[in-house]
PDB file with SEQRES, HELIX, SHEET and CRYST1 records, atoms N, CA, C and O in Angstrom:
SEQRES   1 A   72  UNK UNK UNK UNK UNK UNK UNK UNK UNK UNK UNK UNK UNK          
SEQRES   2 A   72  UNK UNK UNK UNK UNK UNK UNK UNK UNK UNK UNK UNK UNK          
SEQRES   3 A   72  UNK UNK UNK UNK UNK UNK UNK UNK UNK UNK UNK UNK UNK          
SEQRES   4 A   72  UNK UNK UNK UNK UNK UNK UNK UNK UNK UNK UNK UNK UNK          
SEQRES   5 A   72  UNK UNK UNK UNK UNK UNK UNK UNK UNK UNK UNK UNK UNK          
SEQRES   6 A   72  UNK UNK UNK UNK UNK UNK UNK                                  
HELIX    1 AA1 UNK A   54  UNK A   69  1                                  16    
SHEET    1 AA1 5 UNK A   7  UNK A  11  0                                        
SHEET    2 AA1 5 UNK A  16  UNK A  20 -1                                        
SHEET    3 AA1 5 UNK A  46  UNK A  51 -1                                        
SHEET    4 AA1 5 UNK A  36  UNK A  40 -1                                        
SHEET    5 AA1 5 UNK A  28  UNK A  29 -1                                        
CRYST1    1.000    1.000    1.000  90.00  90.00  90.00 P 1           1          
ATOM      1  N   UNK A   1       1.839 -23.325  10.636  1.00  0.00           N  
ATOM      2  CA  UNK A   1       2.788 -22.231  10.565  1.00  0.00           C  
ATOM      3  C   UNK A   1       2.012 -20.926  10.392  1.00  0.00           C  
ATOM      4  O   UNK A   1       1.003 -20.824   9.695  1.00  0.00           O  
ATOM      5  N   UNK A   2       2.652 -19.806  11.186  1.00  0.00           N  
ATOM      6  CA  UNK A   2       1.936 -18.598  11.350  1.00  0.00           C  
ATOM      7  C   UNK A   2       2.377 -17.612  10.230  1.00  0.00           C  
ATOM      8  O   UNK A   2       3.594 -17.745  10.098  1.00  0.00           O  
ATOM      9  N   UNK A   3       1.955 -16.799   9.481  1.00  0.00           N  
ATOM     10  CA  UNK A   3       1.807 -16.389   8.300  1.00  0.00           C  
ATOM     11  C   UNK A   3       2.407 -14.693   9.224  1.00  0.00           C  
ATOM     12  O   UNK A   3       1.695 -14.512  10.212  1.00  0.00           O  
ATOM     13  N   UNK A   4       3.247 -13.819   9.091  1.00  0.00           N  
ATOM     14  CA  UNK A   4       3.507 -13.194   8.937  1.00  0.00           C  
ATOM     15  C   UNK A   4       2.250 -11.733   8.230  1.00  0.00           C  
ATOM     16  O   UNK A   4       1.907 -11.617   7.053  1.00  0.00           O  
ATOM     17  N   UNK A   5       1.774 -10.728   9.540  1.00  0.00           N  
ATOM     18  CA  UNK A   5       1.019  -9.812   8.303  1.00  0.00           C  
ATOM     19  C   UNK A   5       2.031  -9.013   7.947  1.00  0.00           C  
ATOM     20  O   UNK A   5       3.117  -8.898   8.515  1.00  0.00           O  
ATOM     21  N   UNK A   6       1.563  -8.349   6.790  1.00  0.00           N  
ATOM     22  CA  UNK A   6       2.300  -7.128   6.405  1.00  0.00           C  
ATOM     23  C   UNK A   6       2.233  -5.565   7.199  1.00  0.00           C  
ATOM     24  O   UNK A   6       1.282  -5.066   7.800  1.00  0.00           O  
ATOM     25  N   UNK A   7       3.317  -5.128   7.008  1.00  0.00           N  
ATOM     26  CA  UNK A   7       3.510  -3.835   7.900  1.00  0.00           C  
ATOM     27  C   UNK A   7       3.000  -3.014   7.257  1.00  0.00           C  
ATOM     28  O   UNK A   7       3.694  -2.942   6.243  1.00  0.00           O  
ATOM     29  N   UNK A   8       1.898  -2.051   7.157  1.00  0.00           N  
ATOM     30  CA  UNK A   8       1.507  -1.269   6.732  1.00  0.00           C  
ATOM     31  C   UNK A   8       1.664   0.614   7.146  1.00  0.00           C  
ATOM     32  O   UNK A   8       1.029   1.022   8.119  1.00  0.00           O  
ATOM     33  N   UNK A   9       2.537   1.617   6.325  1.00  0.00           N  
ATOM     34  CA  UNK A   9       2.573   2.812   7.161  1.00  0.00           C  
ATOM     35  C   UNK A   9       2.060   3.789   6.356  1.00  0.00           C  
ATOM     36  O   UNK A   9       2.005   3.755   5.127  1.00  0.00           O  
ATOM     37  N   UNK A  10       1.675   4.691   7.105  1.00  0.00           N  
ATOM     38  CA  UNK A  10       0.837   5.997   6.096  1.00  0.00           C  
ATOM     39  C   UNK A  10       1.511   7.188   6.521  1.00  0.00           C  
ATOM     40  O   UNK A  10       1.421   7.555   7.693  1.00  0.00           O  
ATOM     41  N   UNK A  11       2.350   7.988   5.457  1.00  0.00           N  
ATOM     42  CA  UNK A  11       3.230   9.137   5.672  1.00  0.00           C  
ATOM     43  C   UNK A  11       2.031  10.292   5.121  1.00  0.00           C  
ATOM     44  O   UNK A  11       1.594  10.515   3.992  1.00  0.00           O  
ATOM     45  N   UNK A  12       1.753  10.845   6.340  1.00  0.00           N  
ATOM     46  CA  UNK A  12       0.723  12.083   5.696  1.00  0.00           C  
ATOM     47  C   UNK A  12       1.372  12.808   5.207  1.00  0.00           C  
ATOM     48  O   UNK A  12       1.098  13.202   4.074  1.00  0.00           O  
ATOM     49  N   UNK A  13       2.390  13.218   5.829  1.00  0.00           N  
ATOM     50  CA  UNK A  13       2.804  14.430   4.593  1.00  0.00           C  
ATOM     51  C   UNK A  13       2.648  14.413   3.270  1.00  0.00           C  
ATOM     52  O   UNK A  13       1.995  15.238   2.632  1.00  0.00           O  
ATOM     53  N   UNK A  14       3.336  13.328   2.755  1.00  0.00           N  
ATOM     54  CA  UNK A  14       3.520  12.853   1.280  1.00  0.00           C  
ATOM     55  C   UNK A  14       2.626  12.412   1.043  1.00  0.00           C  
ATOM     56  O   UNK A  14       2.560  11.991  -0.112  1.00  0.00           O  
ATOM     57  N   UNK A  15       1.454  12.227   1.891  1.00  0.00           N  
ATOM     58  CA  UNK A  15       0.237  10.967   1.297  1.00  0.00           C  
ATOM     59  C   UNK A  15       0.360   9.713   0.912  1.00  0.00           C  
ATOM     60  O   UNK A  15      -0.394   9.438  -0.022  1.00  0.00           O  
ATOM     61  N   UNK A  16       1.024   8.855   1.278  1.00  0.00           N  
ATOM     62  CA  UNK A  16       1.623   7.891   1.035  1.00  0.00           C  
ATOM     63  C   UNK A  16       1.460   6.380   1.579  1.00  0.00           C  
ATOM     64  O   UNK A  16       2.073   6.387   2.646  1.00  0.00           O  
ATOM     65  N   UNK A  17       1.032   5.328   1.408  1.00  0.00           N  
ATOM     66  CA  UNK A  17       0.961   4.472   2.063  1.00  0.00           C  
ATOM     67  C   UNK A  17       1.561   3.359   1.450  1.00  0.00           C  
ATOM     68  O   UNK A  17       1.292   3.061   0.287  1.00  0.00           O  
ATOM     69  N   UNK A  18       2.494   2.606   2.264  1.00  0.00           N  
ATOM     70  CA  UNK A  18       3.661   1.577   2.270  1.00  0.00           C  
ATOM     71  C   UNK A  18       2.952   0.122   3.219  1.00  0.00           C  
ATOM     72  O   UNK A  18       2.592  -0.026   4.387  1.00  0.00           O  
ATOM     73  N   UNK A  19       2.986  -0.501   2.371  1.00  0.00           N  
ATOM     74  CA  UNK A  19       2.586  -2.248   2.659  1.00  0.00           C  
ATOM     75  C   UNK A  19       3.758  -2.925   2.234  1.00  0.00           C  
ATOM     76  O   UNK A  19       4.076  -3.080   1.055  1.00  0.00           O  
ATOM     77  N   UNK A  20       4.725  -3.534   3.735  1.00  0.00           N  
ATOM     78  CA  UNK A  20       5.931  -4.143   3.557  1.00  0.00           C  
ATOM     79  C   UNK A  20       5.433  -5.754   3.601  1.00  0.00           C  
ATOM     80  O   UNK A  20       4.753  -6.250   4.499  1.00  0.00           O  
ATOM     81  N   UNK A  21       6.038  -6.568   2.184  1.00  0.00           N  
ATOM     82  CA  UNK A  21       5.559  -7.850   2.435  1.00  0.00           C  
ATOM     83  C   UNK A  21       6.776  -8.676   3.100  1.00  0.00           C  
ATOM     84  O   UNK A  21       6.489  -9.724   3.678  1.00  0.00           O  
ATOM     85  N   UNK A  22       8.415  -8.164   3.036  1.00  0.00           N  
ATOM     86  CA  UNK A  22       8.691  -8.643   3.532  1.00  0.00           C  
ATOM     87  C   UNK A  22      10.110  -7.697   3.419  1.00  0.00           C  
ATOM     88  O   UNK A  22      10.223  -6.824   2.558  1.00  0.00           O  
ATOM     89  N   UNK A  23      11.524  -8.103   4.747  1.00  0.00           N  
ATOM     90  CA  UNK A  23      12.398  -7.043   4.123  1.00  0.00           C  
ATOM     91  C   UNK A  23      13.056  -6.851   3.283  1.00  0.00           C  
ATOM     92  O   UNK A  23      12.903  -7.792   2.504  1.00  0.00           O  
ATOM     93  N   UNK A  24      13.867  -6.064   2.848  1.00  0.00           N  
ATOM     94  CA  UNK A  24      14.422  -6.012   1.514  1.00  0.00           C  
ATOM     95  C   UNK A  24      14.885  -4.597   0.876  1.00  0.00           C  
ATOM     96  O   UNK A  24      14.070  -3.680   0.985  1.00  0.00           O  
ATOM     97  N   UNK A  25      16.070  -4.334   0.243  1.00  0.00           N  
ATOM     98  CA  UNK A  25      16.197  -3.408  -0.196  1.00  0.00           C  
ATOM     99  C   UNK A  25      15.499  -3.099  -1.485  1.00  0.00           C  
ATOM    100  O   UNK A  25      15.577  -4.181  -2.067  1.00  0.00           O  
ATOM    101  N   UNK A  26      15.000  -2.454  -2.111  1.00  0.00           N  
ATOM    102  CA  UNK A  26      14.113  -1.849  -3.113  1.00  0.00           C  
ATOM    103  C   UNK A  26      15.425  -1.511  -4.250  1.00  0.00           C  
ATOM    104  O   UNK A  26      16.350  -0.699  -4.240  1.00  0.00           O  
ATOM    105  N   UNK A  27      14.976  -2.580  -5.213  1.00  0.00           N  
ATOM    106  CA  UNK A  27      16.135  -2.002  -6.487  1.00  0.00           C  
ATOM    107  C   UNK A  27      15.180  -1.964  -7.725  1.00  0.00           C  
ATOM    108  O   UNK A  27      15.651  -1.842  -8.855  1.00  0.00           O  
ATOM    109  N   UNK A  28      14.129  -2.045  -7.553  1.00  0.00           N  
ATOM    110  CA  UNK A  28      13.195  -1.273  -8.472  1.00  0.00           C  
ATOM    111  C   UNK A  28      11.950  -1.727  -8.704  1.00  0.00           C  
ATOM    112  O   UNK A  28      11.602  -2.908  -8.691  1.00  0.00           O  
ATOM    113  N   UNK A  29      11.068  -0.487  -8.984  1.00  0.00           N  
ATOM    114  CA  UNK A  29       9.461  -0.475  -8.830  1.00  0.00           C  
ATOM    115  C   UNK A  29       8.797  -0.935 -10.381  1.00  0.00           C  
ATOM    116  O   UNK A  29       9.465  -0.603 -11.360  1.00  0.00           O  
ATOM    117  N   UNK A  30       7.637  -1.610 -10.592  1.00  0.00           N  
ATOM    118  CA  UNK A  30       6.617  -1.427 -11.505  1.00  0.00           C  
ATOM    119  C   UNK A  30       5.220  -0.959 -11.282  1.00  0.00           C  
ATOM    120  O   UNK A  30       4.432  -1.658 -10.644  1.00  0.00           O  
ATOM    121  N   UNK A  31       4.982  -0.153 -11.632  1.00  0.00           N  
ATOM    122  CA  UNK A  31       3.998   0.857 -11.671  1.00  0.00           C  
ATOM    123  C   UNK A  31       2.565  -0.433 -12.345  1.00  0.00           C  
ATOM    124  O   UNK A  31       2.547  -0.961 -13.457  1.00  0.00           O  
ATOM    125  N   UNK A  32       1.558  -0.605 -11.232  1.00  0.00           N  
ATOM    126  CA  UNK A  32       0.648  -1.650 -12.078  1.00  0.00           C  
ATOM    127  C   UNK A  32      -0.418  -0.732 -11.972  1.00  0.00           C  
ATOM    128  O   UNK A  32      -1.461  -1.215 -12.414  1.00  0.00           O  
ATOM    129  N   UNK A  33      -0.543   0.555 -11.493  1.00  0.00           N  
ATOM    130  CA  UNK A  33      -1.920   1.010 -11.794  1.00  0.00           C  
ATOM    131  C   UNK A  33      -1.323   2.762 -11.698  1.00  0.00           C  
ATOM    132  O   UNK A  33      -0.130   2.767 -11.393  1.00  0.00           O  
ATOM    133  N   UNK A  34      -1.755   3.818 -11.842  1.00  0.00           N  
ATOM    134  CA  UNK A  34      -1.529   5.098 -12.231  1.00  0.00           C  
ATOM    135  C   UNK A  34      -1.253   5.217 -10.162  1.00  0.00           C  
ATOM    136  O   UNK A  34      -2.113   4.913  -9.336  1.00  0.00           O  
ATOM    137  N   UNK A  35      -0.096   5.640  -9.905  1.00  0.00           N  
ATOM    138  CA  UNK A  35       0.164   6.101  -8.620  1.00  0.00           C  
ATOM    139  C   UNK A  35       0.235   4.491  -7.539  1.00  0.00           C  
ATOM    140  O   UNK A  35       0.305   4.469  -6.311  1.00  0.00           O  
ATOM    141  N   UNK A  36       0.200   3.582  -8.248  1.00  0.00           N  
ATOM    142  CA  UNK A  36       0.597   2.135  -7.416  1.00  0.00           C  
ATOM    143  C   UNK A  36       2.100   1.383  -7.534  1.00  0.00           C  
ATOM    144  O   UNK A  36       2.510   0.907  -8.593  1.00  0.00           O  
ATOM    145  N   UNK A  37       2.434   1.370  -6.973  1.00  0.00           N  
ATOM    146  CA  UNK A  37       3.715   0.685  -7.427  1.00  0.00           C  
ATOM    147  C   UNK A  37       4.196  -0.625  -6.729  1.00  0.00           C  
ATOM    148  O   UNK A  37       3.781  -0.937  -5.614  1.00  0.00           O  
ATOM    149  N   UNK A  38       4.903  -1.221  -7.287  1.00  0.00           N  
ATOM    150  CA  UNK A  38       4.926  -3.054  -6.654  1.00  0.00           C  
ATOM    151  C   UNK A  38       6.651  -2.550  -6.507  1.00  0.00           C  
ATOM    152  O   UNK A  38       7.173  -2.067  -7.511  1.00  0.00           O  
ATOM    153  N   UNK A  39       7.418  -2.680  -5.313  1.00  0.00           N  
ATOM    154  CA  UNK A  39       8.898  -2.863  -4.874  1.00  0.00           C  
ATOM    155  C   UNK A  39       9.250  -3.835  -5.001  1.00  0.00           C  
ATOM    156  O   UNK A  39       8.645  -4.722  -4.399  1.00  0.00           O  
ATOM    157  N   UNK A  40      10.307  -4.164  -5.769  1.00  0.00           N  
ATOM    158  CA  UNK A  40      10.844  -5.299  -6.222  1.00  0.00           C  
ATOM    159  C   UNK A  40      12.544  -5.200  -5.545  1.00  0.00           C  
ATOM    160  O   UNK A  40      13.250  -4.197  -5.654  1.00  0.00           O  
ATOM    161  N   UNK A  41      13.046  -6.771  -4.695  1.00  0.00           N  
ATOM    162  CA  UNK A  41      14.097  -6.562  -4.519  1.00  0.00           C  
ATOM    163  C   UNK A  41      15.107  -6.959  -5.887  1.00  0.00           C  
ATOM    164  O   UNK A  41      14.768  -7.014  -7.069  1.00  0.00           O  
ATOM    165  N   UNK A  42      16.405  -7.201  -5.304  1.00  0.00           N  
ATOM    166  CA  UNK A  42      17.350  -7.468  -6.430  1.00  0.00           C  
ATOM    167  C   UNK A  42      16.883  -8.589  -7.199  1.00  0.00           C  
ATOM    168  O   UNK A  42      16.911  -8.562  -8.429  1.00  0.00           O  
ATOM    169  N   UNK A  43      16.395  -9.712  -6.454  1.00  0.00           N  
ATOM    170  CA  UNK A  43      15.786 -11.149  -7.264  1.00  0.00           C  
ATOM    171  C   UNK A  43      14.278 -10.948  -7.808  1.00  0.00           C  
ATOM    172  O   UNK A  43      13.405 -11.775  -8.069  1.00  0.00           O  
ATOM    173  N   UNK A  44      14.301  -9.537  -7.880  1.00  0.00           N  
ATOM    174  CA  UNK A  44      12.708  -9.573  -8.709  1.00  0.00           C  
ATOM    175  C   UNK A  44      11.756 -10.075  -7.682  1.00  0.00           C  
ATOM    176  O   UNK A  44      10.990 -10.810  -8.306  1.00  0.00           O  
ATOM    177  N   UNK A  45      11.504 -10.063  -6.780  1.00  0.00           N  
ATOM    178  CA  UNK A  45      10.620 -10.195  -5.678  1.00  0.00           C  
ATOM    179  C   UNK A  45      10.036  -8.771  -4.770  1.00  0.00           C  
ATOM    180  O   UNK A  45      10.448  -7.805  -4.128  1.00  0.00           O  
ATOM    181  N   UNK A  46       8.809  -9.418  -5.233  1.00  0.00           N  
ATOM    182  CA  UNK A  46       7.889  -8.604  -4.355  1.00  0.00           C  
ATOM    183  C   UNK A  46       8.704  -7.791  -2.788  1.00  0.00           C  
ATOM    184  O   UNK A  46       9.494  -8.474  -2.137  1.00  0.00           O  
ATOM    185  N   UNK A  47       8.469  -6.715  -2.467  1.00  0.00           N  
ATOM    186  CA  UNK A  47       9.076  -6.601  -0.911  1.00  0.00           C  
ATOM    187  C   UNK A  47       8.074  -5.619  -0.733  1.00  0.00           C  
ATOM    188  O   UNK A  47       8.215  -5.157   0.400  1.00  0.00           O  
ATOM    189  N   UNK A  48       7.482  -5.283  -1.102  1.00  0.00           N  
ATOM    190  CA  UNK A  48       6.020  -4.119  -1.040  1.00  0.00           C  
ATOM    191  C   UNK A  48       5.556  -3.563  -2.325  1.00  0.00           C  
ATOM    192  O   UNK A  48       5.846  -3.687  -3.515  1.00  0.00           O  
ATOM    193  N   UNK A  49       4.361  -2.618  -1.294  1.00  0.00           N  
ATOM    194  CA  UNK A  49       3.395  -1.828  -2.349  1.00  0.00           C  
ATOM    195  C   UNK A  49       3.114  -0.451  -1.700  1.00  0.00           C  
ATOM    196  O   UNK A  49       2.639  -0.252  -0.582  1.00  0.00           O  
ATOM    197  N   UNK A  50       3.670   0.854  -3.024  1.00  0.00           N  
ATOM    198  CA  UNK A  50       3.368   2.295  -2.578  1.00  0.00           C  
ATOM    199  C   UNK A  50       2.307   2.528  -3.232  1.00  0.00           C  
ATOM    200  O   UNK A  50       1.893   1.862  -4.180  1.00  0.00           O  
ATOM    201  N   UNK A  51       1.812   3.485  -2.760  1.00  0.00           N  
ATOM    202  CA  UNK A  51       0.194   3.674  -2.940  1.00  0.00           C  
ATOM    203  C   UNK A  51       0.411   5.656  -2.750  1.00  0.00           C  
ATOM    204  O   UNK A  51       0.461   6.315  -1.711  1.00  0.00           O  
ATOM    205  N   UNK A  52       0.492   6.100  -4.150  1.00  0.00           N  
ATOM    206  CA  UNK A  52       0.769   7.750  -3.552  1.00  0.00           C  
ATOM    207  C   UNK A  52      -0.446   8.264  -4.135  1.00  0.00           C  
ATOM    208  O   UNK A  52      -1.225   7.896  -5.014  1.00  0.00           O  
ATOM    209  N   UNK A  53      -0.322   9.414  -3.204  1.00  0.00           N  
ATOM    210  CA  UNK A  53      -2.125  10.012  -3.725  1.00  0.00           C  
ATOM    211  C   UNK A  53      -3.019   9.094  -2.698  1.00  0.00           C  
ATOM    212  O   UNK A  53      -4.168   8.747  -2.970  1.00  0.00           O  
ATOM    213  N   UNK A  54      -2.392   8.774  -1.573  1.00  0.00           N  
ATOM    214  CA  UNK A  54      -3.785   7.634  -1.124  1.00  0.00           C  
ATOM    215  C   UNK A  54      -5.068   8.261  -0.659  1.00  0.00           C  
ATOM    216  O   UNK A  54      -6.213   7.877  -0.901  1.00  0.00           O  
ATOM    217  N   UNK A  55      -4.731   9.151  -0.044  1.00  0.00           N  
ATOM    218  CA  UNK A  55      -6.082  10.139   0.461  1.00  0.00           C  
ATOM    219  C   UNK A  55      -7.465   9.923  -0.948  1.00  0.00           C  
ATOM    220  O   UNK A  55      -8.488   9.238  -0.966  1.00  0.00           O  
ATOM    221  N   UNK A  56      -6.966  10.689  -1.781  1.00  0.00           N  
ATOM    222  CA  UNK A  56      -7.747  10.412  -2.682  1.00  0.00           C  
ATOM    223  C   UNK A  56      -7.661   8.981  -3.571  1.00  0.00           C  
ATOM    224  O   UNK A  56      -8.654   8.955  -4.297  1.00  0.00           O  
ATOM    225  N   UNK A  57      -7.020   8.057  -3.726  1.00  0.00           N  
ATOM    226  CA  UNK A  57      -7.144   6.996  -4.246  1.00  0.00           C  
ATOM    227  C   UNK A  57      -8.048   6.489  -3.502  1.00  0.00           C  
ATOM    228  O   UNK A  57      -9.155   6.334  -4.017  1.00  0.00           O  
ATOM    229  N   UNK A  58      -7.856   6.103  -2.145  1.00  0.00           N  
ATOM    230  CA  UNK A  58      -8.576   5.301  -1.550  1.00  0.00           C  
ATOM    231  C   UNK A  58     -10.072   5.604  -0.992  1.00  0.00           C  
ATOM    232  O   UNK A  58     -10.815   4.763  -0.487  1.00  0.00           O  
ATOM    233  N   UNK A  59     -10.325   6.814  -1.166  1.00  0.00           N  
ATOM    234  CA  UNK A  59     -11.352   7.722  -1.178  1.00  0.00           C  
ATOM    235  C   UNK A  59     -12.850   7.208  -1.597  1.00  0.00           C  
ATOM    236  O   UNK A  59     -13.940   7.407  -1.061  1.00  0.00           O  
ATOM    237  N   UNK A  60     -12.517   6.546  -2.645  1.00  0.00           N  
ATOM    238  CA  UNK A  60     -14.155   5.805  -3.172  1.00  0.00           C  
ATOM    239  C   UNK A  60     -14.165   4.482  -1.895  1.00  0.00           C  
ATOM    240  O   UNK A  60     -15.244   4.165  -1.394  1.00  0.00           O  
ATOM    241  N   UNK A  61     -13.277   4.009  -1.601  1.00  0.00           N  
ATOM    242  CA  UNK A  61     -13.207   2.675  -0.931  1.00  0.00           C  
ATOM    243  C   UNK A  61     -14.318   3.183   0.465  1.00  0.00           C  
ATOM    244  O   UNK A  61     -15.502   2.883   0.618  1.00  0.00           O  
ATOM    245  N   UNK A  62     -13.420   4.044   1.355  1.00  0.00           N  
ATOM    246  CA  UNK A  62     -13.294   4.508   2.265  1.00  0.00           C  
ATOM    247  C   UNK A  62     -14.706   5.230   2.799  1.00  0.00           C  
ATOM    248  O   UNK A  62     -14.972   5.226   4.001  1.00  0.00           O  
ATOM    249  N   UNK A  63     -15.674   5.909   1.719  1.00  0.00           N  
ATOM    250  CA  UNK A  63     -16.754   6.423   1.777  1.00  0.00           C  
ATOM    251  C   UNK A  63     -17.631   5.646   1.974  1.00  0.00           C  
ATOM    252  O   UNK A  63     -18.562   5.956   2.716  1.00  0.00           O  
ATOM    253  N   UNK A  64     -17.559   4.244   1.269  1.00  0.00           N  
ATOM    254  CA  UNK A  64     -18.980   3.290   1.762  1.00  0.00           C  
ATOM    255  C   UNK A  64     -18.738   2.556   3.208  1.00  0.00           C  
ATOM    256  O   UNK A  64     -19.453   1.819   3.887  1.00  0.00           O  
ATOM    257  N   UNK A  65     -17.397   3.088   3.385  1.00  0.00           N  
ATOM    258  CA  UNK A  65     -17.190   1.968   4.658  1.00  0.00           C  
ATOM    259  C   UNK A  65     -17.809   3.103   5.717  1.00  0.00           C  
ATOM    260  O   UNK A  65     -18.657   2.741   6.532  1.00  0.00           O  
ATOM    261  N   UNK A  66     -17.487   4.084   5.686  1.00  0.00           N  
ATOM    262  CA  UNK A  66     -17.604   5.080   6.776  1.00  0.00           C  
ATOM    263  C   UNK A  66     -19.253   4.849   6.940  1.00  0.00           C  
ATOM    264  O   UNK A  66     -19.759   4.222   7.870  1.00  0.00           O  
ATOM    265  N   UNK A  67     -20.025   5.517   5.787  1.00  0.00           N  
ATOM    266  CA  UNK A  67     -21.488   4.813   5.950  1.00  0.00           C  
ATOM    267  C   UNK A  67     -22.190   4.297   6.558  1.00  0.00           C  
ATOM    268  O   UNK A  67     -23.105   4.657   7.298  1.00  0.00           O  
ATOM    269  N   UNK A  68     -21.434   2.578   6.021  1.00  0.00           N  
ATOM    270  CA  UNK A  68     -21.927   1.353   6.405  1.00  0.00           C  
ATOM    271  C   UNK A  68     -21.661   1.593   7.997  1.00  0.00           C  
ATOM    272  O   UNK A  68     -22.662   1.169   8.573  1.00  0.00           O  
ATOM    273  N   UNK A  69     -20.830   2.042   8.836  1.00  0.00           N  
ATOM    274  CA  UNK A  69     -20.577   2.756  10.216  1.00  0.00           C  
ATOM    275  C   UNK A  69     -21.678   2.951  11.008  1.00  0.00           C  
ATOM    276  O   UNK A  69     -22.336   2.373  11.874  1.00  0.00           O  
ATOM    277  N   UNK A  70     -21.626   4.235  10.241  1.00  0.00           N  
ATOM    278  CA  UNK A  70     -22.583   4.983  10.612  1.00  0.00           C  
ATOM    279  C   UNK A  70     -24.097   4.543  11.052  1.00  0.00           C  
ATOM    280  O   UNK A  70     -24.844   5.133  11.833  1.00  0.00           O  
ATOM    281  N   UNK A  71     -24.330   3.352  10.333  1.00  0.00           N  
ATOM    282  CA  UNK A  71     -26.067   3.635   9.972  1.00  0.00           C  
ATOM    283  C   UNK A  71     -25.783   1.904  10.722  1.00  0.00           C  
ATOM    284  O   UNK A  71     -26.675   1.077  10.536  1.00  0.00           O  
ATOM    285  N   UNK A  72     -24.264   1.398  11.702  1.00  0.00           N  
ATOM    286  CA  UNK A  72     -24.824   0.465  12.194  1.00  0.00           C  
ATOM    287  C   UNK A  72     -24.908   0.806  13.919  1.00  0.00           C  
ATOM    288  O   UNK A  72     -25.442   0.001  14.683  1.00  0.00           O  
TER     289      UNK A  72                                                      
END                                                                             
């Protein structure tokens, strides 16, 4: 059985990046890291992850990768 990826979208305006694990209306978030948040549907299930501030959150990630690029 084929595993479904997640939809991933990046709203520049807002800086924002949305990882849908599956659909679902959003009836409320927990915050697991400063600007991360886990979407929870009505049954307490996962349905994604917001990521605000990503420009700079993801920023340390993003610098060694570019690099590692570069110098192959």
């Amino acid at each position: 059985m084929k595993k479904k990826k997640p939809l991933v979208s990046y709203d520049e305006k807002s800086d924002v990046i949305y990882i849908v694990s599956k659909p679902g209306e959003e009836e409320q978030y927990v915050e697991i890291a400063p600007g991360v948040n886990v979407e929870l549907d009505d049954r307490g299930e996962v349905i994604g992850i917001e990521i605000l501030n990503a420009s700079s959150f993801l920023k340390p990630v993003v610098r060694p990768l570019i690099h590692h690029m570069e110098l192959a």
